[in-house]
N, C-alpha and C positions, 0 to 999 in steps of 0.2 A: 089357873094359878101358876105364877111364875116361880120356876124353881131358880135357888138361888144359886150363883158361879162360885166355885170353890177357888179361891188361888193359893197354889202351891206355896212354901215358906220357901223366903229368901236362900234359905240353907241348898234347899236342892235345886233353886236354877244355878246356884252356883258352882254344886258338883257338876251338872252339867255343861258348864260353860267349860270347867277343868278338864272335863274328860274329852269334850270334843277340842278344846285347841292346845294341849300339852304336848302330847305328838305331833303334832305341825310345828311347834316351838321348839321341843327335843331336835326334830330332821332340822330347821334354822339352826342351830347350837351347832349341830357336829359338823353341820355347811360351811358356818362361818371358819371353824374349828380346823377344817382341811383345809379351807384355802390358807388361811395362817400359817400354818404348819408347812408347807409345799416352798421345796428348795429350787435354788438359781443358780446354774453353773456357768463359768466361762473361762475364758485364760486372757489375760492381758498383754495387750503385744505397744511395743516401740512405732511409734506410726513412722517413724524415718528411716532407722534399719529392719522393720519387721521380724526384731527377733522377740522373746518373752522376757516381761521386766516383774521380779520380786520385789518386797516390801510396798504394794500398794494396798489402802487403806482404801476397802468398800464397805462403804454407811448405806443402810436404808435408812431415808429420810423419815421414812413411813411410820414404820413400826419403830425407828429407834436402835436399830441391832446392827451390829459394824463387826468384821472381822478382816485379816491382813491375809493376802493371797499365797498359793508357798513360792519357795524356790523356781516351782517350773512356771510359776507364770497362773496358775490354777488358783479358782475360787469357787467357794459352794456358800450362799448365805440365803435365810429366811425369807421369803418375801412371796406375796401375790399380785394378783394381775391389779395393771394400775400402780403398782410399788413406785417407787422413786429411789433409784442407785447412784451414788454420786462414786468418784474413783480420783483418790487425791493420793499426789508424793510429791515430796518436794522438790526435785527436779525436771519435773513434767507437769505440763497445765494440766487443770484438773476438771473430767466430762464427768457428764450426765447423763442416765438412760432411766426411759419410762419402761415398767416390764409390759411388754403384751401378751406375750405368751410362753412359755417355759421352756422352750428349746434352747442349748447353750449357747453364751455370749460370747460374741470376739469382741474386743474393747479395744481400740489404740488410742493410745495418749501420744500427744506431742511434748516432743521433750525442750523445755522451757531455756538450756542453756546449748553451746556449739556440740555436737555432740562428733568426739575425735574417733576417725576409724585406725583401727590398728593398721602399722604398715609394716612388712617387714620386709629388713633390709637384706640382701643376698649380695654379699659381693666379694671378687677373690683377687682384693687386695685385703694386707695383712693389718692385723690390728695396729695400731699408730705406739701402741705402747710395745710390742713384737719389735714392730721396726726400729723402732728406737735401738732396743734390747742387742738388737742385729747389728744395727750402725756402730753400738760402743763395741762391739764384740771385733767388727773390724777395722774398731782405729783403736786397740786396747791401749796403745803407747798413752795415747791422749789422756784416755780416761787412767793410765796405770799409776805410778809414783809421780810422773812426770805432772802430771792433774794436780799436785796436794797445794792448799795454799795456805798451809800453817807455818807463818815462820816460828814458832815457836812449838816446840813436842818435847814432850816428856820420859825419860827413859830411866826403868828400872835402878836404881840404887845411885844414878849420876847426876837428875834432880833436870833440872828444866835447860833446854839449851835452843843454838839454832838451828831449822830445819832448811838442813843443803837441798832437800826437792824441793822447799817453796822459794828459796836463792836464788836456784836456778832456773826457776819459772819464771821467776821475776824480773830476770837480768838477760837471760840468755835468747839468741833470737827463735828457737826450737822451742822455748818456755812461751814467748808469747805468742807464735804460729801456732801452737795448741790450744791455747785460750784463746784466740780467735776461729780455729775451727770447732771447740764446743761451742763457742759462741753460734757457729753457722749450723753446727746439728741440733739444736735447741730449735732455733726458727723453724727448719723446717720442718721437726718432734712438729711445735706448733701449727704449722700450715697442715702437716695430717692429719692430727686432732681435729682441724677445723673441715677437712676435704671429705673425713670419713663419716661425717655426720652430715653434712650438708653437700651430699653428692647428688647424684644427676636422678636417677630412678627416685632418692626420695623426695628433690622438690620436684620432680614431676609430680609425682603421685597426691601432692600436695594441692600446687596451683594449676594442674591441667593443661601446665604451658607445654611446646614442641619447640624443637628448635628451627630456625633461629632462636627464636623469642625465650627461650629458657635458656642459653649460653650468656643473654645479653642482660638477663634478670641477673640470675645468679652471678655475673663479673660486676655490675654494679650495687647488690644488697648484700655481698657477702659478707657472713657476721664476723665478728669478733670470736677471740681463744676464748676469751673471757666467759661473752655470751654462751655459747657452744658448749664451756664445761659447767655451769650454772644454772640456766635454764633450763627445768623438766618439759617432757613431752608436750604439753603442754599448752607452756608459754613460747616453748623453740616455736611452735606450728603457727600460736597466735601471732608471733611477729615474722613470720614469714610471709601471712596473708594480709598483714599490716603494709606491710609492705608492695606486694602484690599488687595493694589497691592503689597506691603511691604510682608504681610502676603502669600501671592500666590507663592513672587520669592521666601521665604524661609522660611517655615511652623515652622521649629522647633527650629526661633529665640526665645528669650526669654524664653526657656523650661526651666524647674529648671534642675541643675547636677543631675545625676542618687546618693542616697543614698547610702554610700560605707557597701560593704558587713562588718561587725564585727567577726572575730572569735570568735566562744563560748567562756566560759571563762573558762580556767583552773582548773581541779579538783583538 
């Protein structure tokens, strides 16, 4: 006689399916759970000066989580292996790194506009405005009463009259020899103004030229007072190498005509 097979209720192969695969699913849960949780460190550097750039914005694509790196160039954000790090600022193109493994990142970015190095200037000649200060100090007659060109001044309780130092500037030939020598230390106030900014070490240091080739740049592209006292850092550099490149396609613009030979003269 055949006995008959008993099968278990539903209820208990189900505890048992619970009890053999929950711990394999709990170990999966806190697997998943650390790799999520496991930080990425790196510092971000300038790919052109290699120095550390702040304010860059690192997004995991991945997970979604983005944080700004500090001052020193330093970044710590969320991500595991496989992540996806992008690194954007707005004056530098902006890269991409896959994580493989958790050891810290060096990142350089290229910076996306000219990026000007600091130069500085040493030189022992005197400020342009010193000099000045110096020049009127030794022609004081120039600059003193003799200088005034008010014909007209007003004095204390006598009401308005005419003034004999601007008469005499005006008429005499010592009044207008001095108006013509402030005239001549003005100019050349301006030519230092323009000499101490645009001197030899700093467009070297700019266009790389030697001399010759840099006495003959700088007598044919030298700027204006104008320029010189207007232009920031800048834009002086910008049109220096503006320039420069002018200079490069074709050296012997601006040359003066060759002196024509003269025959002797006739005995």
């Amino acid at each position: 006689m055949l006995k008959s097979i008993v099968t278990p209720p539903d209820s208990v192969i189900l505890n048992f399916i619970m009890k053999l695969w929950l711990p394999v699913l709990l170990c999966f849960i806190s697997v998943t759970s650390f790799a999520q949780d496991k930080e990425v460190s790196g510092i971000v550097f300038d790919k052109e000066s290699k120095g550390r750039i702040a304010k860059v914005s690192v997004r995991n694509v991945t997970n979604g989580k983005a944080v700004y790196n500090t001052f020193k160039g330093e970044f710590k954000i969320s991500a595991g292996i496989g992540d996806v790090l992008t690194f954007t600022k707005p004056d530098h193109y902006a890269d991409t790194i896959q994580i493989k493994n958790f050891s810290p990142l060096a990142v350089y970015m290229r910076p996306s506009a000219i990026q000007l190095q600091q130069v500085t200037i040493r030189d022992t000649m005197l400020n342009p405005q010193k000099r000045l200060l110096q020049t009127k100090s030794e022609y004081n007659k120039v600059y003193g009463s003799i200088s005034t060109n008010d014909f007209l001044v007003a004095s204390p309780g006598a009401g308005v009259g005419l003034g004999i130092d601007a008469l005499y500037n005006a008429f005499s030939r010592s009044g207008r020899n001095a108006e013509h020598l402030r005239g001549v230390i003005d100019r050349d106030y301006k030519q230092n103004v323009i000499d101490y900014r645009f001197n030899k070490t700093y467009v070297a240091s700019v266009t790389k030229l030697i001399d010759p080739q840099l006495t003959d740049f700088m007598l044919k592209y030298r700027p204006g007072y104008y320029q010189v006292t207007t232009f920031n850092e800048y834009e002086f550099i910008y049109s220096i190498r503006a320039n420069l490149k002018r200079y490069l396609r074709n050296p012997r613009s601006f040359d003066l005509p060759a002196l024509p030979i003269m025959p002797p003269p006739a005995k």
